[in-house]
N, C-alpha and C positions, 0 to 999 in steps of 0.2 A: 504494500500500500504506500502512495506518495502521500506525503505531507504537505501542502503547501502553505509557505509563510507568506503574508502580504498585511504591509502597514502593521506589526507587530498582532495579527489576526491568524491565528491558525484553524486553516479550513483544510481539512480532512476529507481527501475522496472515499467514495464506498469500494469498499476492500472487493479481488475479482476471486473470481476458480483460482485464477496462480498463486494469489496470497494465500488462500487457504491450504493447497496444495504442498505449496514450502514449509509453511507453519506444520504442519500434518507430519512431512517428512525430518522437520527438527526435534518433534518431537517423539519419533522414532529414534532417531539417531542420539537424543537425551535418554531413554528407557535403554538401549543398547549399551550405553557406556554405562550404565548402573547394573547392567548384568542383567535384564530381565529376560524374559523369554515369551512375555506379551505385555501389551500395555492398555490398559482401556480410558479410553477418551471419548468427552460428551459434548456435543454440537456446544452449548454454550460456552463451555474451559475453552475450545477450538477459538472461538468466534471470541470471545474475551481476547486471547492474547495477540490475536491479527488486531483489533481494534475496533470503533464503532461498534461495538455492543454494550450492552443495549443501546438504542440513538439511529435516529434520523435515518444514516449512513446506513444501517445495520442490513444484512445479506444473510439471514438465516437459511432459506431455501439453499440458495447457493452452496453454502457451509453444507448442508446436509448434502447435498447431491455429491460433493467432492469426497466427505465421509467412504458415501455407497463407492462411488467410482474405486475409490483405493480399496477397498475390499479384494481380499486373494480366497482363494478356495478354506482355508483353514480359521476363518476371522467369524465373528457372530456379533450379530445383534443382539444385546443384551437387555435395551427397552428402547420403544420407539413408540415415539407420541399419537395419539388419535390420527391427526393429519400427515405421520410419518417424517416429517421434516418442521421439529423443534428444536429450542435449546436443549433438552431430554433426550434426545436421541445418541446412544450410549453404544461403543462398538466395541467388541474386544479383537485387538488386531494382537498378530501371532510374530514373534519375531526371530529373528532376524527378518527383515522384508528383500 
């Protein structure tokens, strides 16, 4: 996500796939260096630390859809909201990736 500064005013684009996607794969590569063997992560923790969430900006859809997308044969859904793409929406991914 870019930041943009203007007149001491920071205005914040809404985060894309790619942000999420990075974010997604740092936090793999953060549960690998602690030794784990999966790591489970939920659309809001996700979408928190890309940014704009909660707020205006916010891409929850988005966030969930990148979630599904990075899914491998061995990962599960753990709980998933009524509408399938909330901050709730909770995945356990299997590691190494």
């Amino acid at each position: 996500m870019v930041d943009i500064i203007n007149k001491n005013i920071r205005i914040s684009k809404a985060p894309k796939a790619e942000d999420f996607r990075n974010m997604l794969k740092k936090m793999f590569s953060e549960a690998i260096e602690k030794g784990k063997d999966y790591v489970i992560i939920d659309a809001g923790e996700l979408h928190s630390r890309v940014g704009n969430y909660p707020g205006k900006n916010s891409r929850m859809p988005n966030c969930c859809s990148v979630m599904r997308n990075e899914m491998k044969l061995l990962d599960k859904i753990l709980y998933e909201p009524p509408s399938g793409k909330g901050s709730s929406l909770k995945i356990e991914y299997k590691l190494p990736r």
